[in-house]
N, C-alpha and C positions, 0 to 999 in steps of 0.2 A: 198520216196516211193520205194519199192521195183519192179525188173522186174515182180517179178508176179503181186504183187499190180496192177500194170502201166496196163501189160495185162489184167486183171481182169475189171480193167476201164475200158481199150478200148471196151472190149467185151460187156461189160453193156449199155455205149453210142452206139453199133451199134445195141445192139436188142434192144434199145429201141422205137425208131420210128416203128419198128414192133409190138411191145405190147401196146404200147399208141395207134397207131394207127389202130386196126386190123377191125374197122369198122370206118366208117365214124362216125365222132363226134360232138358236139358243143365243143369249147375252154372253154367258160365260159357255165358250166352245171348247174351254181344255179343264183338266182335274187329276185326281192321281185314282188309282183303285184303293178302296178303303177309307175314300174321304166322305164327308157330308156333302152333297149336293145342293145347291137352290137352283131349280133352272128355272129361266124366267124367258118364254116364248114372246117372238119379237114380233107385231103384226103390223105391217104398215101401209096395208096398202085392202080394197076388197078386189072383186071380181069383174074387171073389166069396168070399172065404176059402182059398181052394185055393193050395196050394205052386207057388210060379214054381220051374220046370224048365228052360228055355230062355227066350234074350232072343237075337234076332237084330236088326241095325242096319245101316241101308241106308246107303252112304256118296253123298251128294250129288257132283254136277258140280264142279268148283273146290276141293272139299278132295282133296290128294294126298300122297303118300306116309305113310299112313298103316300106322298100327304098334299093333295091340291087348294090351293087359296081358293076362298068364294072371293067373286066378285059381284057389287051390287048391280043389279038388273040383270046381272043372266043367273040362269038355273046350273046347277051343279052337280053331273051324274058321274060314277065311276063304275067298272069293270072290273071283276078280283081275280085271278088266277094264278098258278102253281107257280112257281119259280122255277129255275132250271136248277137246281142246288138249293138245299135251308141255309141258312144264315140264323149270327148269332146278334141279337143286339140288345144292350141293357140286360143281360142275361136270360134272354129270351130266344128261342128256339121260332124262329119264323120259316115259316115253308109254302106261304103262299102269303099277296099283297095284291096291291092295285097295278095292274096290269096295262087300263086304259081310262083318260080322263076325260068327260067333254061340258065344253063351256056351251049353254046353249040358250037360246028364247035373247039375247040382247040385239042391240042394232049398233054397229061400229061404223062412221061412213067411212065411203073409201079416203077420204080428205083428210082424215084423222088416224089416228096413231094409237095401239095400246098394246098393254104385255097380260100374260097370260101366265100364273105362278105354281108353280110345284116346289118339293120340298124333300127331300129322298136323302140316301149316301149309295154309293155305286160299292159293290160289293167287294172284299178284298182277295177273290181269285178271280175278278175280271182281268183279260188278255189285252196287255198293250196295244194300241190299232183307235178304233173307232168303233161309238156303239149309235147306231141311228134309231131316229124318234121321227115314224113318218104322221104325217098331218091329213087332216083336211078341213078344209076351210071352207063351209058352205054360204053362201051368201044369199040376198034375196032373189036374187038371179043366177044360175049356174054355180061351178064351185070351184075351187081350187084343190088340187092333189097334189099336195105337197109328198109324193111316196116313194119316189124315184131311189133307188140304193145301187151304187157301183157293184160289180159283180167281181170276183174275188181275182188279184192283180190289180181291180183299176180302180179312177179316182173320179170324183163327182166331177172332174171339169166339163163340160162339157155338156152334161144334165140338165134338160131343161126343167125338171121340178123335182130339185134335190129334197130328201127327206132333212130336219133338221140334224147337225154331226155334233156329238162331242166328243174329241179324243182323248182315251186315258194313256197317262207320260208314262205310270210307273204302278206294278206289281205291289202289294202289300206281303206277298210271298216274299218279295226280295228281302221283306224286315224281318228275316229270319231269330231264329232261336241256335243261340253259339254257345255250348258248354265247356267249360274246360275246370276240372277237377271236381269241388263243388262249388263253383264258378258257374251261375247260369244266366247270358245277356240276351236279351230279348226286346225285338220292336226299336233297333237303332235306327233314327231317322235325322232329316236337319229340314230348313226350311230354306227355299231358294234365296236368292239374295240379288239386290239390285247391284247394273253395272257399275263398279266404281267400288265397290267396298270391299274389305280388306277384312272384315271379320264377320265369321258365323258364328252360330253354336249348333251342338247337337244333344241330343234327349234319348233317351234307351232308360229299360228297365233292369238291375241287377238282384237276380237271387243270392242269398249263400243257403245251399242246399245241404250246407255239411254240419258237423257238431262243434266244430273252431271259428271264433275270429277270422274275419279277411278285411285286407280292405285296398279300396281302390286308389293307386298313389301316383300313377305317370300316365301321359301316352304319346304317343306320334301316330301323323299322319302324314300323307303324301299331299292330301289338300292344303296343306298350309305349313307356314315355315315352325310352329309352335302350340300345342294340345296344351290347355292350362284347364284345370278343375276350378268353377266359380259359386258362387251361390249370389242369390237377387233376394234382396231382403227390403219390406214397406214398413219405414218410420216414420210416425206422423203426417203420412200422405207422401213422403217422400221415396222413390226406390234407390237400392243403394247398392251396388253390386262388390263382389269381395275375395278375392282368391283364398279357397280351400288349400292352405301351403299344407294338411299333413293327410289330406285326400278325404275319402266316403268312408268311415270302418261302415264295417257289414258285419250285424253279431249272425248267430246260427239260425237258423231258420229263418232271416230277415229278407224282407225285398223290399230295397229303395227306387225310386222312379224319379231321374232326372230329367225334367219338364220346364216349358216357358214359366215364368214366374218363379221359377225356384232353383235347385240346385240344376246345373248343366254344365258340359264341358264349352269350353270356346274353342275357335279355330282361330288363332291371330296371322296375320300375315297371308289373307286367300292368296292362292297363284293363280286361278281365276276365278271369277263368280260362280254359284254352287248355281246349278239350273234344273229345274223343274225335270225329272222324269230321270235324271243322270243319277249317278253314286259316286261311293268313293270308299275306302276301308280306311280302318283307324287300327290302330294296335295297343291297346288297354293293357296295363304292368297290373296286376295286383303284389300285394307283399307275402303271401304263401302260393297262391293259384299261378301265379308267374303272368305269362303272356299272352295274351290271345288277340285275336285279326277279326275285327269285326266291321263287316257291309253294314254302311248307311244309307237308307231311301231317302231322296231327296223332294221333300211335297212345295207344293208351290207357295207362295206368300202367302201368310197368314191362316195356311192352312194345319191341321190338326194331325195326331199321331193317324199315319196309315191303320188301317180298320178299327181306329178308335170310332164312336158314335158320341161323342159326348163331344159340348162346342170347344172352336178352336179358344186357347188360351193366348192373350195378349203376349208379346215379347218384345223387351224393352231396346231402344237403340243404340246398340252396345258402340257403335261409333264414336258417342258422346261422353263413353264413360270406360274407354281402353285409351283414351292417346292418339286415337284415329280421326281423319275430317274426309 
């Protein structure tokens, strides 16, 4: 590289945290409804030069059971209030949480840089759009109001002190519940997928609600040129992945849950990459229940079953281990 090149770097790495950070922000600004949340508030700058002292954060409709990181040297106060709806999590009935967070009593100079943590999941009937989280950032001197919200039609361009956004891609409604005889599918979802790859998988739960045998033996989909049933199994530290050639029997009153790490269908052959917030239907054969047409939520990378609460599970790089590069 050249000294200008070099220069040219350097200059770009130093206005950077100026331009990423010129108002207070979320890290991660998109999610699906029904996922785990970390938001991690982004502060990089004080007030006109002045030490930030306190940062308080208003917590939006639809995010709940939220839970703030202490950080050492500032004090740690919350705000509880109602929810607009209960929610259920770990089989608990919640109907009211933390509403609002604030960080307060430290000294951040304006020269310096630091993140502010929470820890929540956004609830599974929040409405695709945008939910804001306004700020204020008081410093030793004057303060910042981070609280500005577009009004309905429009979009923060333009806003001189936008509240922090995060946008939810996708419904946990969508992961509906699909019956067909005593056939009961429930929470079909998949996980997005980087450009360039050629294979998913997808996870849903199947009841047999009936008094007979069933069991799960073909499918198709429009996403991809081929639906194959797999199982991911760990030997000796090693994963091993394995085509189900005679499918999932379902005895009577049974439900199996195909999940990361374990049994799941594959999608071989994407027609294109699965994307965060989009869907797509599959069409599941059983051997008595016959056919049924089931919506998949598609949640973002690495991310967990829509309105699950329990952490996302690893999934393996099927790339390396279908025949795909």
């Amino acid at each position: 590289m050249s000294i200008s090149l070099k220069a040219a770097a350097a200059a770009l790495i130093l206005l950077a945290p100026q331009v990423a950070f010129a108002h207070v922000t979320l890290e991660k600004p998109e999610t699906a409804a029904g996922a785990s949340y970390k938001g991690v508030l982004r502060v990089g700058h004080g007030c006109d030069g002045s030490p930030t002292t306190s940062l308080t954060v208003e917590i939006p409709d639809h995010v709940v059971a939220v839970k703030p990181m202490p950080k050492a040297g500032w004090k740690l106060s919350t705000v509880e209030g109602a929810y607009v709806s209960p929610v259920t999590l770990h089989g608990r009935k919640l109907e009211a949480g933390v509403r609002r967070i604030t960080w307060s009593g430290g000294a951040l100079k304006d020269a310096e840089y630091d993140e502010f943590v929470f820890a929540g999941a956004v609830s599974g009937d929040a409405p695709a759009g945008t939910l804001w989280f306004p700020v204020v950032q008081v410093c030793e001197k004057g303060e910042n109001r981070w609280t500005e919200i577009p009004a309905a039609g429009q979009t923060a361009r333009g806003l001189k002190s936008p509240a922090a956004a995060l946008r939810i891609t996708a419904s946990a409604a969508a992961a509906q519940t699909v019956p067909s005889g005593s056939i009961r599918v429930e929470q079909a979802w998949s996980r997005a997928t980087p450009g360039g790859s050629r294979v998913g998988a997808g996870y849903l739960r199947i009841t047999n609600t009936g008094s007979t045998p069933d069991r799960l033996v073909a499918g198709t989909t429009d996403a991809s040129e081929r639906l194959e049933i797999h199982d991911m199994t760990v030997t000796d530290g090693v994963m091993k992945m394995r085509p189900l050639a005679e499918g999932i029997a379902l005895a009577p009153g049974q439900t199996v849950e195909l999940r990361p790490g374990g049994m799941h269908l594959m999608f071989m052959g994407l027609k294109k990459p699965l994307a965060t917030g989009a869907g797509f239907t599959a069409t599941l054969e059983f051997e008595k229940a016959g056919k049924m047409t089931v919506p998949f939520v598609i949640q973002p990378i690495g991310a967990g079953a829509p309105g699950s609460s329990r952490p996302a599970e690893p999934e393996m790089d099927h790339s390396q281990h279908h025949g795909h590069k």
